[in-house]
Every structure is written in C-alpha cells, then in structure tokens.
C-alpha positions in Angstrom: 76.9 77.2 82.8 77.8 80.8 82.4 78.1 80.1 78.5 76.8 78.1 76.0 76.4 76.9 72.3 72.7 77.7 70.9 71.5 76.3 66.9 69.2 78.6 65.2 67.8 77.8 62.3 67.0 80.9 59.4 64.5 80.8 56.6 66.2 83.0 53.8 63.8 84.0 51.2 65.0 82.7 47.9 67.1 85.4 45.7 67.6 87.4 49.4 71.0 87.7 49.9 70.6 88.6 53.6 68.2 88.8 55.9 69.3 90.2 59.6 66.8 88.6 61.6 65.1 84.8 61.7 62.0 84.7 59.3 58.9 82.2 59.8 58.0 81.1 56.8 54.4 82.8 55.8 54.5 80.7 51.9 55.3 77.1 50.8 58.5 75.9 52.2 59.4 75.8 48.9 60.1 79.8 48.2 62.7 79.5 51.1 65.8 77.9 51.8 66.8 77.1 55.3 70.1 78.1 57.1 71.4 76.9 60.4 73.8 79.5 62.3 75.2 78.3 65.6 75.7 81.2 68.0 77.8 80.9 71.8 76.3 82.7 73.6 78.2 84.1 77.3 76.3 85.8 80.2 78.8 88.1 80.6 77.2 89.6 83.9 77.5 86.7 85.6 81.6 86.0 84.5 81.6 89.8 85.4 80.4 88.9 88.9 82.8 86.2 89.3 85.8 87.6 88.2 84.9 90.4 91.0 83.8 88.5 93.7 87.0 86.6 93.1 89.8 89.3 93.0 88.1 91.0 96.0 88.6 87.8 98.3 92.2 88.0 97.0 91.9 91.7 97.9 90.6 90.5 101.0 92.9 87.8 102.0 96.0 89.7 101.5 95.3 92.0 104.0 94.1 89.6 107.0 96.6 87.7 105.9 99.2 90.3 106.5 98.1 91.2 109.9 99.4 88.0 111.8 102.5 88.6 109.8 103.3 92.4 111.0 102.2 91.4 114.6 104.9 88.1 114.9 107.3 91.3 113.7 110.8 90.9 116.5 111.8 93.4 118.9 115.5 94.3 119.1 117.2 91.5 120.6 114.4 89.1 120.6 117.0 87.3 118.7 120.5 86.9 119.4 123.7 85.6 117.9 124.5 83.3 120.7 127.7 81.4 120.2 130.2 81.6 117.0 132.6 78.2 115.4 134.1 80.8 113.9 138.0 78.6 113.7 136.3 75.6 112.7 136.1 72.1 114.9 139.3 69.2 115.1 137.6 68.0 112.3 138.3 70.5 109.8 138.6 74.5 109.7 135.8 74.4 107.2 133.0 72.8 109.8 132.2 76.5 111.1 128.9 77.3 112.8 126.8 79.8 114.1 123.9 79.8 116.7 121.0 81.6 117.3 118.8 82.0 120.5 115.2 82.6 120.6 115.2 85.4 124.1 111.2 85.8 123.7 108.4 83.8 124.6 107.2 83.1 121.2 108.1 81.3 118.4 109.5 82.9 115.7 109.2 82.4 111.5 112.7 82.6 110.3 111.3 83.3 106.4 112.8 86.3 104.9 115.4 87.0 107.9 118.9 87.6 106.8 122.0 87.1 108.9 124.6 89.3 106.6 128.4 90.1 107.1 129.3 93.4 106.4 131.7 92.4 103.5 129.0 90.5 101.7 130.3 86.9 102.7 128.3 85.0 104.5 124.9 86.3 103.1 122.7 83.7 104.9 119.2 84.0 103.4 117.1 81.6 107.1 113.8 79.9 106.8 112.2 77.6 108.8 111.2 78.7 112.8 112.4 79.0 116.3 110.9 77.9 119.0 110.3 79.9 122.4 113.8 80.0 124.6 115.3 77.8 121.5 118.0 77.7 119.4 118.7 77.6 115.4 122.1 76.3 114.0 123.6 77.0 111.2 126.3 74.9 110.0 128.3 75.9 106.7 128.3 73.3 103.8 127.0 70.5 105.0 125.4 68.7 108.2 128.9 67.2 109.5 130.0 70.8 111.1 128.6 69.8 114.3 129.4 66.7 115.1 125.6 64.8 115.9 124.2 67.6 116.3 121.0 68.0 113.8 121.7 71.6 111.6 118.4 74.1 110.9 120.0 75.5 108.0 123.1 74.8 106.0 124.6 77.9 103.9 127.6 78.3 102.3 130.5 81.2 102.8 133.2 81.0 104.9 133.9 82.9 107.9 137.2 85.4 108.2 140.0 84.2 110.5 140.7 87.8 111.6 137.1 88.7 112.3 133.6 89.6 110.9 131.0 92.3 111.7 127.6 90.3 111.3 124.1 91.7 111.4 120.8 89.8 112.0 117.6 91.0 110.1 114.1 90.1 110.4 112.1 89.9 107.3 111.3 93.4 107.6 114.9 94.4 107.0 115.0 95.8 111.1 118.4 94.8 112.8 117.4 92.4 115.6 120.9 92.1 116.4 125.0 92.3 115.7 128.4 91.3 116.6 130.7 93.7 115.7 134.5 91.7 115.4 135.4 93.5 112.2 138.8 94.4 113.9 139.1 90.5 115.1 136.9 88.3 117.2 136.6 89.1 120.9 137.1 85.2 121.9 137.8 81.9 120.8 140.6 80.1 119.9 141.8 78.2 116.5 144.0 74.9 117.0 144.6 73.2 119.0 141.6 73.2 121.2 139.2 74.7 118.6 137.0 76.8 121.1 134.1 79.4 119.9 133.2 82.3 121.3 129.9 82.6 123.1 127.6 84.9 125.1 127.6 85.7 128.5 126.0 87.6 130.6 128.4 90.7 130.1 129.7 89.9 126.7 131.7 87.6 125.2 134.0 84.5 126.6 135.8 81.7 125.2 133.8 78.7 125.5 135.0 76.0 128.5 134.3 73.4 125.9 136.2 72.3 123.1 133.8 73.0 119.9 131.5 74.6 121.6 127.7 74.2 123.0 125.5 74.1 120.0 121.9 73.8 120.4 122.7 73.8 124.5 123.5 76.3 127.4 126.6 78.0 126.8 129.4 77.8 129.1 129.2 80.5 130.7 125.9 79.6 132.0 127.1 76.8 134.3 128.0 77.0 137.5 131.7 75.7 137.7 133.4 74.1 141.4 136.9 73.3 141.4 137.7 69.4 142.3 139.6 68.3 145.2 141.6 66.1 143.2 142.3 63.9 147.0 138.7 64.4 148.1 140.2 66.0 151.3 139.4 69.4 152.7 142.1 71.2 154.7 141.2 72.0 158.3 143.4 74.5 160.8 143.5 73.6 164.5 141.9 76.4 166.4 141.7 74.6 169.9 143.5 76.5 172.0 146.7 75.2 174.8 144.9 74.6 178.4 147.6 77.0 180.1 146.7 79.8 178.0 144.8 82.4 179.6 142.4 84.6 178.2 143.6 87.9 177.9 144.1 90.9 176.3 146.7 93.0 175.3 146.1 96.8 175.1 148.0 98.9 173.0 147.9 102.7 172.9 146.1 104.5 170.1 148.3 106.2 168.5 150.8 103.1 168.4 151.3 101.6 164.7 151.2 97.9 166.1 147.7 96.1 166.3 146.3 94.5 169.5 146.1 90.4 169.9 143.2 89.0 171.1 143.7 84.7 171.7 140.9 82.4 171.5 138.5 81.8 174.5 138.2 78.6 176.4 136.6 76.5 176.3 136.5 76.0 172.1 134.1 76.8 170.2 131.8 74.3 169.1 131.3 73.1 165.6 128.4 74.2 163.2 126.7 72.6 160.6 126.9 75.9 158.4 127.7 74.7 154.8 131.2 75.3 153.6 129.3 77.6 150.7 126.1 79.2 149.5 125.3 78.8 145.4 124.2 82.3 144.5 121.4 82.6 143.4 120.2 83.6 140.0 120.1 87.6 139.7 116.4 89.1 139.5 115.6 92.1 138.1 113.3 94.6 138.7 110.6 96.2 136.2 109.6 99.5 135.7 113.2 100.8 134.5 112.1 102.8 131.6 112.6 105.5 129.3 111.6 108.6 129.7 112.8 111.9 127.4 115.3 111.9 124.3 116.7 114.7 122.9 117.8 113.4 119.4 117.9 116.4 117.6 118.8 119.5 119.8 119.7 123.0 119.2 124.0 123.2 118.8 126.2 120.3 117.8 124.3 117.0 118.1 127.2 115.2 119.6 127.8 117.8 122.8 123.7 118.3 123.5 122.2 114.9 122.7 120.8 113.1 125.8 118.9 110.1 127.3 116.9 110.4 130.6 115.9 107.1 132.2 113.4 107.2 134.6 112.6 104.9 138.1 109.3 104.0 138.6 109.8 101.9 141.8 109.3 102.5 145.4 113.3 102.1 146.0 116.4 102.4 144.7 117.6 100.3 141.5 121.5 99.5 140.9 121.4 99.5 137.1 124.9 98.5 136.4 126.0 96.5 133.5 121.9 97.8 132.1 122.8 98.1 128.5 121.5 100.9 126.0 121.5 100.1 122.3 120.2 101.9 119.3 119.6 100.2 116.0 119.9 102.6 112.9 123.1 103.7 111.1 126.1 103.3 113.6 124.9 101.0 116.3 125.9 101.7 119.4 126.1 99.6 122.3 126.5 101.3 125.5 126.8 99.4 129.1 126.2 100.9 132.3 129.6 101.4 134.8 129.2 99.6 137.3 128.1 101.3 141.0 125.3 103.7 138.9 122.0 103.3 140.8 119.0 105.3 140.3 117.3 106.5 143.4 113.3 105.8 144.2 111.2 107.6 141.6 114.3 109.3 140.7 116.0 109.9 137.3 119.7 109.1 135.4 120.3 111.4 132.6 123.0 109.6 129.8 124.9 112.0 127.5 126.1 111.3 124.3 129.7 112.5 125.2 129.7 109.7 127.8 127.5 106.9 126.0 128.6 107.5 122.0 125.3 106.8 121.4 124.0 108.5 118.0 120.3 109.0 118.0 119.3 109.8 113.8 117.5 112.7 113.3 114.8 111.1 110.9 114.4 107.8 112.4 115.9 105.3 115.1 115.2 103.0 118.1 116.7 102.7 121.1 116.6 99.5 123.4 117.2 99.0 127.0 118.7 95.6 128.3 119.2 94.0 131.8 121.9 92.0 131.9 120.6 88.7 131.2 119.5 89.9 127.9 115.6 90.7 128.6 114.4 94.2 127.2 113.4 96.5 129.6 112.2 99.3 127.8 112.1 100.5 123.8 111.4 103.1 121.7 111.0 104.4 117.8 110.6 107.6 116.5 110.4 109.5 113.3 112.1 113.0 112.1 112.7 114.7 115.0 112.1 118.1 115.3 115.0 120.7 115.8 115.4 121.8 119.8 112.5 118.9 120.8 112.6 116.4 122.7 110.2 112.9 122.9 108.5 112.6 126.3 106.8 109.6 128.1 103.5 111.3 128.0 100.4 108.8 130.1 100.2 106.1 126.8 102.0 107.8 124.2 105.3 109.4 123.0 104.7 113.5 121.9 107.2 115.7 120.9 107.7 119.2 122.9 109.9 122.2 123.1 110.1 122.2 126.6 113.1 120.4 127.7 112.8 118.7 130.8 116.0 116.5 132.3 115.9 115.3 135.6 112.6 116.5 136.6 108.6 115.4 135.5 107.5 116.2 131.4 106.1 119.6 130.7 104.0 118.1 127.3 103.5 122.2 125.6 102.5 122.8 122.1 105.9 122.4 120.0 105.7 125.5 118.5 107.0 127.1 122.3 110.0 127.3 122.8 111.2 127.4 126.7 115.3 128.2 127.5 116.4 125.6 129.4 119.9 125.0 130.2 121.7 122.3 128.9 122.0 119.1 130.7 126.0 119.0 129.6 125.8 121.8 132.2 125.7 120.5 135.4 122.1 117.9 134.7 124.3 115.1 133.7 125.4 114.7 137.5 122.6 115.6 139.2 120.5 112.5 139.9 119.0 113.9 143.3 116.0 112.3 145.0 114.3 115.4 145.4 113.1 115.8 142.1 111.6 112.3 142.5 108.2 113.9 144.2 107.6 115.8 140.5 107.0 112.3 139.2 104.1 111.1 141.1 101.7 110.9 137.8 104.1 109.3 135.8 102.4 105.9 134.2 103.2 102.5 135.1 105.4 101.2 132.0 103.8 100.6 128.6 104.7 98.2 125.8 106.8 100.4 124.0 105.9 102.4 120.7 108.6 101.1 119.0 106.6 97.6 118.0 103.7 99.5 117.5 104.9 101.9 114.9 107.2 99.5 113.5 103.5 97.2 113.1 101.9 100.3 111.2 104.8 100.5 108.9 104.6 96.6 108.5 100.6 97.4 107.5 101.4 100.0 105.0 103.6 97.5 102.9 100.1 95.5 102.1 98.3 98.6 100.9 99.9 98.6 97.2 99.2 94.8 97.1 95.4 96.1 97.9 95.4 98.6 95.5 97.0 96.8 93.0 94.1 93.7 93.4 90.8 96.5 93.0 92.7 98.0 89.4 92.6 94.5 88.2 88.9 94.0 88.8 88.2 97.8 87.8 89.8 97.1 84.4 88.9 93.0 84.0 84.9 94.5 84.2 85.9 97.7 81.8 87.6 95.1 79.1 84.6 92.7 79.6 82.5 95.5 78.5 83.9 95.9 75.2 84.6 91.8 74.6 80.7 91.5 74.9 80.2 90.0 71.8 78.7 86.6 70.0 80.7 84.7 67.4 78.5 83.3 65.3 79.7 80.3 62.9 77.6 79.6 59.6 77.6 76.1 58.1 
C-alpha cells in the first residue's frame, strides 16, 4: 500500500497548550495527559512513479498503435463504387442500394470512411471491414432493399432520380474514389425493369439483370452467347457440280470488275476447328510508369502543364483505354484514345490542353489505371515550385529546373534554371524511339511515393496525442509536489 493510516500517541505536559512534537514522559504519568492524533500518511514518490509509468505506456501505446493504422491507409481506387440501385427494385423505389468492391489484396477497416454526395444527402458515415476482392452493401433504411441478400450497412438518405455526384473517403479524409452523375446518371433504368448501373471495364453499363448483382460479378463481367432458340446451326453447301471445271477467269487490271475464282475438286474436307474461340482474359504488362510532371510551370498553367509517362519494357505497350486520374480539387478522369502505344523504352508526353487534367500547385496525386481497374503507377507531391518539374529520380521523387520531356531526367540543383522549349511546341507529338537509348539507367518501377508520404502525414496526426500524454504527467508530478501533505485528525 502506497498509503496508509498511522495512531500516534502524544504526551502533553499539563497546562501546555501545544507541544509540536511527541514527548516521552521523563515524570509521573500523572503531570501529563495523553493525546492520540491519527495521521495518513501517502508515499507520494511511489503514486508519483505510478502515475508516470502509467501515462507513458499510454504515451507509448498511442503511437504503436497508430502505426498499423497509417500503414492499412488505401491507395486511390483501392476501393471502388461498383454498381448503383439508384431507381429502386419492383419492390419499392425506396429499396435503393449501393456497392462497394474491395480492388486490393487486403482487407480493409471501413471505420471512419465516408461515402458523401455532394449535396449533403446521403452522408454515409461506414464501419465494419472488407475483405480482399470483396464487396460491401449498403442498403438504405432497412435490410429488405436487397431482396436475400445480407446488407453491411444500412444508412438512411435517399438517392436523386436525376443523378448524384458521390465521393468515397477513407478515414483519413483522401478520396479513394467518385462517380460523378450530378448532370444525371450514366446508366440504369427506373420502372419497369428496375436495372442499376454498374462498372465495367470502360465505364458504366446498364446492368443485364433486373435489380442488379449485389454482393456478385457484375454483368458486364460475364461472358454472354446468344441461344439458338431451334438448337440448329445453319450450314451453306460448298460442294461443287461434277461438270464444273476448274478455272480461272482473268480480267485486265485496269478493269472495275473483280475476277471469279470457283471451288476446286475434289471438296474440301471437313475440320474439327471449333466454330469459336472464348477470348481470353486481357493481361497487362508492368513497368508503365510515371515519370516527370510539370504542375506548376512558367506561363498559364492550363497551356504548359504536362504528364510524361515512361516505358520501361523491352517492347512496345498499346496503352489504350489506360486511365489517368488526379484526386484533389476538380478530379479529373482522363482515358487513353484508343490506338496510343508507347514504343520500347520510349516515352508519351500528355498535355493538359488534351487531358483537362488540373495538377494543384500545393498538393495533389495522380493515379494511373489499366483497364481492369489495377493501379499501375501513383504519385503525391507538395507545393510545387514555379518553372519545376518532379522527376523519377533512382528511389525517389526531386524537384529540378531542368525540364526534360521525352528524353532521360537531368536531376540539377533547383535553383538553375535551363530554357527549354515547351512541350505544347512540337514535344507533345513526338514519341520517337530514338530517345529511348537515353533511358537506359532508368529504375525498375517503385511503390509509389504517394502512400509513402501520405503514411508520414498519417504519423504526424499521433504526435499532438503524444505531446498531449507527456504535459499530463509533467503537470500530474508538479501538482503532486505541492498536494504533499498529511491530514492529521485529533480525537
């Protein structure tokens, strides 16, 4: 016991009206009378020690504690709004629902994220997890939106008929991800058929089923073969007449008509190859990556701004329907043309003129998606210096004045600044394989900076909590100090 009650007992000489410490009596009993005090006495070091000990394992704790936290942090699009009830079911137009789908390999705590219309209704406030390659449905209301289907989370707040621009946050406040139908939704359809709109691989699509997929493969994720409603496959005779001969008709070259070649005899046999081939499930390759921004360049942002992505493979890459996506202020989702490859080791430099894309001045992130979704590349960066661009530099990002599209980083001291023309200028169509040989050092692809900065950031957050935990022991010990007293009771 840290405390505890002690009785003393005090001889007071008689006609002494006080007598500050305990006397032994030295004459008869008699000439004294005796007092008892009781005294509680604390060891105040020890409760000192405690209270110390204690706060700075709660000091402690927070931080460790944090660290698993900031490192399960999303990526962009780790987390997708997959499919949308947006109209409703046959059941009623109130039974709307919306889907999530885990794209990582992880699962995923859903505490703290926030899936937020833009005019404030629905505010959905998640908890709860996702697992890896999983989905999360929320149902509005109640757990009858979705007929048999078991809800993750019921919220309330009704979805707008003529569209809604919803956002995805994780518990950081970082958009993960967005569907932008403020000016009406790009698919579905109300009664009768209720159908919602889902992902694809290229967008968005009216689901083939009526009320949806939810908590299964969308739609457009099947592989669909018309029926032969008669089971019966039309075949054309090709065997040809025994009196024909096998000729051929010539016709001279500069005549309009086209020559007539008949079958050979005798017919051709018949093959066993199969009416039709499944295609096969498109691959991807890695090492797509980006290389140099320009967020903040010298002139009007929106006629100088550029991207440069850079090919670290062996051959050439067809990037089309590759999407580009920042995540700060205006998002901007830009996807490839279709026919734009990249040669071997050979760059692409995007414009903002052609892409739209808005890359902030003091912060942003931009992500690059393959088709099916999986992030390629990514990248955050802070207040970006006038006429500098961010460069791929070995394991790191650095910021230099020498401007470098379409051929290898020059990393120099930021304070030089090197004239180079603008890529508007003629760079923006010059993707030429003979500037891939300059890129021979370039470094294999690393995880991008963007999780690692946005992990730092996610770090600082715990230092107040830290801070907060040592002033409370600093002051608990100073306020001990001056409650260091006994409280003594007479009888």
């Amino acid at each position: 016991m840290d405390c505890r009650l002690k009785m003393l007992s005090f001889y007071k000489p008689n006609g002494v009206s006080y007598v500050s410490e305990p006397l032994q009596p030295q004459f008869p009993k008699s000439n004294y009378t005796t007092r008892f005090a009781f005294s509680y006495y604390c060891d105040y070091n020890k409760i000192m020690k405690k209270i110390i000990i204690t706060i700075f394992h709660f000091a402690v704790s927070s931080f460790f504690i944090s660290i698993p936290i900031a490192y399960s942090a999303a990526n962009i699009s780790d987390v997708i709004i997959n499919e949308i009830a947006w109209m409703g079911t046959t059941t009623s137009a109130n039974d709307e629902w919306i889907e999530l789908y885990n794209n990582s390999g992880n699962p995923i705590n859903f505490d703290g994220w926030l899936v937020k219309a833009e005019d404030g209704v629905p505010e959905i406030k998640l908890s709860g997890a996702i697992s890896a390659r999983n989905f999360y449905l929320m149902e509005r209301t109640d757990d009858n939106s979705a007929a048999n289907i078991a809800a993750d989370f019921i919220y309330k707040g009704a979805l707008g008929n003529s569209g809604e621009n919803l956002k995805l946050y994780d518990n950081f406040g970082s958009l993960i991800d967005e569907v932008n139908c403020g000016s009406g939704w790009l698919a579905g359809i109300g009664k009768p058929e209720y159908k919602t709109m889902e992902k694809n691989n290229t967008g968005w699509q009216t689901s083939e089923n009526a009320g949806g997929t939810p908590k299964s493969q969308n739609s457009a994720g099947a592989i669909k073969i018309k029926e032969n409603p008669n089971n019966q496959i039309p075949m054309t005779d090709q065997t040809p007449s025994p009196n024909v001969q096998n000729t051929t008709t010539t016709t001279p070259q500069n005549s309009p008509e086209f020559a007539t070649i008949p079958p050979l005899s005798p017919p051709p046999t018949s093959s066993s190859t199969p009416l039709f081939t499944p295609s096969p499930t498109p691959t991807y390759p890695d090492g797509i990556i980006f290389n140099e921004i320009l967020p903040s360049p010298e002139g009007a942002d929106s006629e100088n701004e550029w991207i440069e992505i850079f090919n670290q493979n062996n051959f050439e890459v067809d990037i089309s329907r590759w999407i580009i996506k920042d995540s700060e202020g205006t998002i901007t989702i830009y996807p490839l043309p279709d026919g734009i490859k990249i040669p071997e080791l050979g760059y692409l430099i995007i414009g903002r003129k052609e892409s739209k894309i808005t890359m902030n001045n003091d912060k942003d992130s931009l992500a690059f998606l393959q088709p099916d979704g999986k992030i390629a590349d990514s990248i955050y960066y802070e207040k970006a210096p006038l006429g500098q661009s961010y460069n791929r530099n070995k394991n790191s990002w650095e910021w230099s004045g020498s401007l470098t599209p379409g051929v290898k980083n020059s990393i120099i001291n930021s304070s030089a600044k090197t004239e180079v023309k603008s890529p508007t200028d003629g760079a923006l169509s010059k993707q030429k394989a003979e500037t891939a040989a300059l890129a021979e050092n370039l470094p294999a692809s690393e995880t991008s900076q963007y999780r690692n900065t946005k992990i730092e950031n996610n770090l600082k957050a715990y230092i107040p909590i830290i801070l907060i935990a040592l002033s409370i022991a600093i002051f608990s010990g100073i306020a001990i100090l001056f409650l260091k007293k006994k409280f003594t009771i007479e009888k």
